[in-house]
N, C-alpha and C positions, 0 to 999 in steps of 0.2 A: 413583419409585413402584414397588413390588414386581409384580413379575408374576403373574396370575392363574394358580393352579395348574388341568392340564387334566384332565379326566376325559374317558374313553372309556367311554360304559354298553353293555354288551352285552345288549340282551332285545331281544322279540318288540316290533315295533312295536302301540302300540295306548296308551293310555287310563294305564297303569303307569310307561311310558316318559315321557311326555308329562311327566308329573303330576313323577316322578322328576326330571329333566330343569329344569324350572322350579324346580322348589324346591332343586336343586345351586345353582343361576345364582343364587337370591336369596344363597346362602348364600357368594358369593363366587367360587363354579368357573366357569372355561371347560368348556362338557360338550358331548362331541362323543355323536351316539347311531351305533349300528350293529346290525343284524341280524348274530345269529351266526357266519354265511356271510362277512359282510361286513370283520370284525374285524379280521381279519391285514393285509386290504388299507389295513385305517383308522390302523392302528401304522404301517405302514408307510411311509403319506403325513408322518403327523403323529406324525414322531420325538420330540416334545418333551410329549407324553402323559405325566404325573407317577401316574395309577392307574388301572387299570382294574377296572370294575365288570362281575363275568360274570355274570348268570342260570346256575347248575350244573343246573338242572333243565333247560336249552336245550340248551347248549354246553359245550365245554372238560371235557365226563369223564373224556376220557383228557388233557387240558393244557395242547391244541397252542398255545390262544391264549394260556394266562400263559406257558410258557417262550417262544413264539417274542417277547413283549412284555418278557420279561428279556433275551433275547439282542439286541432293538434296545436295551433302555436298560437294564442291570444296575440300577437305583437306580428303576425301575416298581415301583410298589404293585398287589399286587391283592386285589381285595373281592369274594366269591363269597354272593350270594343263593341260596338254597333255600327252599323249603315245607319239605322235609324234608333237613335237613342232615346229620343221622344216617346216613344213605342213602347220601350225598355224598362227605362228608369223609374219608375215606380212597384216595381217588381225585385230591383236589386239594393244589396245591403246598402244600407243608409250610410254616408259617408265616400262611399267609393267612385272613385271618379268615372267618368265613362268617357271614354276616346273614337269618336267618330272615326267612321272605315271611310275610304282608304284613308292612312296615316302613313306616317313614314317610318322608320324604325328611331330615328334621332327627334323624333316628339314622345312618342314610345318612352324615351328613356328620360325625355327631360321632366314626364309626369311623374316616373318610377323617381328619379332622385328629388323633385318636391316633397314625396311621402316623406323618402328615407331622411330627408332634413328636417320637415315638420316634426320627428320623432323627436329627433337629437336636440329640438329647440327645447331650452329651461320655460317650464309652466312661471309662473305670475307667483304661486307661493313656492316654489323654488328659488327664484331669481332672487329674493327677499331679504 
């Protein structure tokens, strides 16, 4: 049996998180939650975290917590929610997608398994 891939959601506990949170888990993840604060410490425990999900309107404006989350696993995903991502997005890691607030938890997942597929897809000289 394949292993559940793990999410790490970075937001504000409350009502969002909860909601988010549940509706990963129907859709297949392990989802670990954490307070902003709490992040680095939570990559740190649980090296085998496959992406992580920031609130940019909390955390992570100047990065610390997606590079220090590449520097534990090079092959970390990360997914950055905004109210306003305009705002945001030239502050955070170059590549990673940003998911306008509100969302729902099943866009949520359908950005998380685009990464996880982009991964799995054969490169150009591979395919060859």
């Amino acid at each position: 049996m394949a292993r559940r891939k793990t999410v790490l959601l970075v937001t504000k506990p409350g009502l969002i998180r909860n909601v988010t949170s549940a509706g990963l888990s129907l859709y297949g993840y392990d989802v670990l939650t954490a307070a902003p604060e709490e992040a680095i410490e939570s990559l740190q425990v649980n090296r085998h975290t496959a992406v992580v999900v920031i609130d940019a309107d909390l955390s992570d404006q100047d990065g610390e917590v997606s590079r220090f989350g590449r520097a534990v696993n090079p092959k970390i995903d990360v997914v950055y929610t905004s109210g306003m991502p305009h705002r945001v997005a030239a502050t955070l890691l170059p590549g990673a997608p940003i998911l306008r607030d509100p969302y729902h938890p099943h866009q949520l997942a359908n950005v998380i398994a685009h990464l996880r597929s982009r991964q799995a897809e054969p490169t150009d000289a591979s395919a060859a």
